[in-house]
C-alpha positions in Angstrom: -48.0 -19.5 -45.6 -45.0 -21.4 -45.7 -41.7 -19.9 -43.5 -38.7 -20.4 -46.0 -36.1 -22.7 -44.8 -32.5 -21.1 -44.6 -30.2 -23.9 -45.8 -28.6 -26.0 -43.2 -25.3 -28.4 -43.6 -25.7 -32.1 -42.1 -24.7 -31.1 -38.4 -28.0 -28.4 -38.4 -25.4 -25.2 -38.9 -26.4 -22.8 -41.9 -24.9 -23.8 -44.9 -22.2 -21.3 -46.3 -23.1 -19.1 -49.2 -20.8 -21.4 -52.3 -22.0 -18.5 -55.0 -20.7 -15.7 -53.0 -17.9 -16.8 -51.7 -16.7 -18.2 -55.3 -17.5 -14.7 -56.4 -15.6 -13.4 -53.6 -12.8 -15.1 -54.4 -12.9 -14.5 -58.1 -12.8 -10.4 -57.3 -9.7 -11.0 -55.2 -8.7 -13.0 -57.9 -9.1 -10.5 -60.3 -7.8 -7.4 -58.1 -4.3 -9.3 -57.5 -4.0 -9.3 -61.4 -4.7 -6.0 -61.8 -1.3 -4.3 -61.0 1.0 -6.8 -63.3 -2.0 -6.2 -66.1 -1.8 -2.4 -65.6 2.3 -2.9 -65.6 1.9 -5.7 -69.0 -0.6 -2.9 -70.9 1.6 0.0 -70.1 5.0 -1.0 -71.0 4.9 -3.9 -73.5 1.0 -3.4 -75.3 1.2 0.5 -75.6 5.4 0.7 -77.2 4.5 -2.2 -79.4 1.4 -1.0 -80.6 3.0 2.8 -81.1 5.5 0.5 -83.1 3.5 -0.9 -85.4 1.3 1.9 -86.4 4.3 3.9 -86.6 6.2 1.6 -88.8 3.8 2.4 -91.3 4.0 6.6 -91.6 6.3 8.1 -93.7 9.7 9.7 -92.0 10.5 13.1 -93.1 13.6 15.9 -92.1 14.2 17.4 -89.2 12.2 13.7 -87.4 8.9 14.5 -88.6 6.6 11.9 -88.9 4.1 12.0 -92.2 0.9 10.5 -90.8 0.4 8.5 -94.1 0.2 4.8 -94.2 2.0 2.8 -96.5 4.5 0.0 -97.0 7.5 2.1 -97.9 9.4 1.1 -94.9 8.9 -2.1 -95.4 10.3 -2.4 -99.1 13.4 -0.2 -98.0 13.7 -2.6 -95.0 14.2 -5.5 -98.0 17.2 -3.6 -99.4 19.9 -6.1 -100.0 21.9 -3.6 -97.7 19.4 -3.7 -94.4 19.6 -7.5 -95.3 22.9 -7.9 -95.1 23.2 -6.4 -91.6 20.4 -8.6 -90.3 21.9 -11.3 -91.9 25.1 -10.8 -90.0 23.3 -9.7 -87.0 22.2 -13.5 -86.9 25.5 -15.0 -87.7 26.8 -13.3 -84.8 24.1 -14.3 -82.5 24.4 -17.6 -83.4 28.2 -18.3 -83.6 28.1 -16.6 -80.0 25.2 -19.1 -78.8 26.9 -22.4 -80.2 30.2 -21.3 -77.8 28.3 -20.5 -74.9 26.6 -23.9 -75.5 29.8 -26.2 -76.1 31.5 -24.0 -73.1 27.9 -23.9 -70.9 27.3 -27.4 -71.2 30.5 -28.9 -69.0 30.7 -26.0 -66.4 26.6 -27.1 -65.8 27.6 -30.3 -65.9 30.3 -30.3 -63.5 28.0 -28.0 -60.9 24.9 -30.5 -61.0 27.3 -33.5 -60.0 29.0 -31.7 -57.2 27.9 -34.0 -54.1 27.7 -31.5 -51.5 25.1 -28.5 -51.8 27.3 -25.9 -50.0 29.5 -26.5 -53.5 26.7 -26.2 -55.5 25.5 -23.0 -54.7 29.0 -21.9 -54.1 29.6 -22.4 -57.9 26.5 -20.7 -58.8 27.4 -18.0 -57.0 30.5 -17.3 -59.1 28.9 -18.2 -62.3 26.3 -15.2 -61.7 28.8 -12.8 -60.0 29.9 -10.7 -62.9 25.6 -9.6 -62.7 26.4 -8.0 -59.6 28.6 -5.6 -61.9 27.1 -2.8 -64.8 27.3 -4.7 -68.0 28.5 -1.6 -70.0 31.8 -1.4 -67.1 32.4 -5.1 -67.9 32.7 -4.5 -71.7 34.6 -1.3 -71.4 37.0 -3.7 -69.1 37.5 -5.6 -72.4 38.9 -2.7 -74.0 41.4 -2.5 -71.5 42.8 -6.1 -71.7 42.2 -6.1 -75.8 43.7 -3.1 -77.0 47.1 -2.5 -79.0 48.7 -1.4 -75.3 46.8 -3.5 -73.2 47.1 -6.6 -70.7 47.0 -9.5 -73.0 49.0 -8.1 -76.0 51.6 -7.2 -73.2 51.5 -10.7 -71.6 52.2 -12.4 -74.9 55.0 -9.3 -75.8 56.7 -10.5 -72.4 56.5 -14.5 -72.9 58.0 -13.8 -76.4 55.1 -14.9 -78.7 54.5 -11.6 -81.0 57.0 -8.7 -81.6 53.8 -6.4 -82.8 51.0 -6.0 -80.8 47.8 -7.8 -82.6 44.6 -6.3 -83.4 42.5 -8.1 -81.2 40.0 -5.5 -80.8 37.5 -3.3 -83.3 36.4 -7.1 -85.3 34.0 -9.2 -85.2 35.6 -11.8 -82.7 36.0 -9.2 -80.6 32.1 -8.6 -80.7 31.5 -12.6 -80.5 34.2 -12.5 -77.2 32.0 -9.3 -75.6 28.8 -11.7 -76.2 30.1 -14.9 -74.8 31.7 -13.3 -71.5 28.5 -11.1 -71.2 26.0 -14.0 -71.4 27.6 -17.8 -70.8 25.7 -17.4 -67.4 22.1 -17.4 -69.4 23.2 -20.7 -71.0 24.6 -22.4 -67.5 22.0 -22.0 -65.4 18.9 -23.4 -67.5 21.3 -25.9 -68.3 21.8 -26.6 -65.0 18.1 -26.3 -64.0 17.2 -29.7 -66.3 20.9 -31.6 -65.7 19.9 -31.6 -61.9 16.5 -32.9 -62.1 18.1 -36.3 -63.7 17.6 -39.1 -61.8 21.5 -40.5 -61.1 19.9 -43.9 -61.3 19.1 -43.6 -64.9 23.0 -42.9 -65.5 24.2 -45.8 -63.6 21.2 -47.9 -65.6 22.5 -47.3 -68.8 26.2 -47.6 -67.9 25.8 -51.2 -65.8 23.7 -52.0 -69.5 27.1 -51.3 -71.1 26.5 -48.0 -72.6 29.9 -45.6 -73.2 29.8 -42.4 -71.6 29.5 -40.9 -75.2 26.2 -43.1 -76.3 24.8 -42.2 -72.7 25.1 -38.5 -73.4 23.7 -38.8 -76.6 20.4 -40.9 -75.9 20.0 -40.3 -72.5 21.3 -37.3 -71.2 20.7 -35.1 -74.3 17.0 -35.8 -74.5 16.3 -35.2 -70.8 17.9 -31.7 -70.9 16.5 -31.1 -74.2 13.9 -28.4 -72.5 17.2 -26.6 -70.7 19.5 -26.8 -74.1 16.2 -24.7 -75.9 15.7 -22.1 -72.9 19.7 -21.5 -72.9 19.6 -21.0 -76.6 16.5 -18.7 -76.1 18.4 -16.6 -73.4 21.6 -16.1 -75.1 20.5 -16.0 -79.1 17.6 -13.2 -78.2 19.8 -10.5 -76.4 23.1 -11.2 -79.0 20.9 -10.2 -81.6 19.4 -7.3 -80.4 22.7 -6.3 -78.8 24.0 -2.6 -78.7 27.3 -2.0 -76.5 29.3 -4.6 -77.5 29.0 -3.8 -81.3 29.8 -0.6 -80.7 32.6 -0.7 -78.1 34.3 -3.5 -79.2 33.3 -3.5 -82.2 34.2 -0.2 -83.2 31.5 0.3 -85.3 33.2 -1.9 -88.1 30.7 -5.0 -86.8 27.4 -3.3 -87.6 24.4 -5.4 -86.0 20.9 -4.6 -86.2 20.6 -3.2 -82.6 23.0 -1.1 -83.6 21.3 0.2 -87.1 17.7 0.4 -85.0 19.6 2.8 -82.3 21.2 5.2 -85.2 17.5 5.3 -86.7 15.9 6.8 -83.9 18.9 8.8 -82.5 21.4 9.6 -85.4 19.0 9.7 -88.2 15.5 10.3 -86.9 13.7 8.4 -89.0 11.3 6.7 -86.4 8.9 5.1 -88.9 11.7 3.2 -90.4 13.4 2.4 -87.2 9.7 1.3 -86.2 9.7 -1.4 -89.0 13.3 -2.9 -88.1 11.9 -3.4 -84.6 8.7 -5.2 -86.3 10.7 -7.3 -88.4 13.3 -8.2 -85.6 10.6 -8.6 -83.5 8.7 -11.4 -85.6 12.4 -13.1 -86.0 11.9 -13.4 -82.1 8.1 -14.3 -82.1 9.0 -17.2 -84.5 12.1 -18.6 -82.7 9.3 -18.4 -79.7 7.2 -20.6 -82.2 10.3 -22.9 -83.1 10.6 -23.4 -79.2 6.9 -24.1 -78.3 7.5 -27.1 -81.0 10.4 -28.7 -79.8 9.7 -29.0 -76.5 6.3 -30.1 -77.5 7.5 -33.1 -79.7 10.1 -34.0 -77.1 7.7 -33.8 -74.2 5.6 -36.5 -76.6 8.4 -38.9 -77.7 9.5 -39.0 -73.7 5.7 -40.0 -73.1 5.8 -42.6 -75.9 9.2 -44.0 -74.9 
């Protein structure tokens, strides 16, 4: 008989077990995951899923829910009058996102060139600040400098620029103003993020080549924040569209948004099946402008490559 030979390394000492310790490490793997999979099933699989097999019953009084499928919802959802508040919805989300970009762009801008880092992060600091306070107490604070009696209709009474107060609140600038203020800091920081990472070297490259500041924004700046320009617009179009308080409070319920007209279906009205289907829809707007991201900074990662 022949003794079996345990496997030795090149300095005689056993050789370590590869296939267990890969398995090993693969279990661990595997356990680490577990909690944020259990957390990922729980809250985002299982309300989405209830979503869209409820967007298909039938709402009846009283809330009941008639457990027979159809496409109802969805042909009541195509009613010129559902479409018109998504419509506006988006206008308002997007008008809000072009202001925090034209506003983000410069206060980014002038926080990446800072020379010293204690500035930096002091900046930063103050851009995230009003975080640290509830967002529903920072919109009612609006209230109280918009309204007929309140600080900035009696600054411009004092100062001599209107006799009657203006109706600066209850519209749909007041909504747009609400969004800005609530989230310019979504836009500045990605913004940030991708103007920091540019080499200064490049910039002094292309002005010593005679570039104007203008032309060196436009073909070399822009297309090396290109990736932070898309995750700003992400961050502030997504929430402005789904938004809630700021319709309301400021706008009074005159600037009706679909996060508003989703809230009254499952609260007001009690029609879940058809509130389910306005979260569907708005939800593939946002699965698409996902898409729409995914390809832009696909092709710009490939014309940077090719340049």
């Amino acid at each position: 008989m022949t003794a079996s030979k345990t496997p030795t390394s090149g300095a005689g000492q056993p050789a370590p077990e590869v296939g267990f310790t890969q398995r090993a490490r693969a279990r661990l793997g595997l356990l680490t995951v577990v909690p944020t999979l259990t957390w990922w099933v729980i809250f985002l699989v299982l309300p989405i899923g209830l979503v869209l097999v409820t967007a298909f019953f039938k709402g009846a009084p009283y809330g009941e829910i008639i457990y027979e499928p159809g496409f109802g919802n969805l042909v009541r959802a195509t009613d010129p009058l559902y479409l018109g508040v998504l419509w506006h919805s988006v206008v308002i989300a997007t008008i809000t996102t072009a202001i925090c970009l034209v506003l983000g762009y410069p206060a980014a801008y002038f926080i990446a060139t800072r020379p010293q880092a204690r500035t930096r992060t002091v900046l930063l600091m103050l851009v995230i600040l009003p975080f640290w306070t509830n967002f529903l107490i920072r919109t009612y604070a609006w209230i109280i400098l918009l309204n007929r009696e309140g600080v900035v209709n009696g600054i411009l009474k004092r100062i001599g620029l209107i006799d009657e107060p203006l109706s600066l609140l209850y519209n749909d600038a007041a909504v747009v103003l609400g969004l800005v203020y609530g989230y310019l800091p979504l836009m500045i920081l990605p913004l940030y993020a991708a103007i920091e990472r540019i080499n200064p070297q490049v910039l002094e490259a292309a002005a010593d080549l005679g570039a104007r500041p203008l032309r060196v924004l436009r073909t070399v700046v822009l297309p090396l924040i290109i990736p932070g320009v898309v995750a700003g617009v992400v961050f502030v179009f997504v929430p402005s569209l789904g938004n809630i308080p700021v319709p309301e409070l400021l706008g009074g319920g005159r600037s009706e948004m679909i996060g508003n007209l989703i809230n009254r279906q499952f609260l007001t009205t009690r029609d879940w099946p058809f509130g389910s289907m306005l979260v569907l829809l708005l939800l593939l707007i946002l699965m698409g402008l996902l898409v729409l991201q995914s390809l832009v900074l696909r092709r710009n990662r490939k014309v940077r490559i090719d340049d």
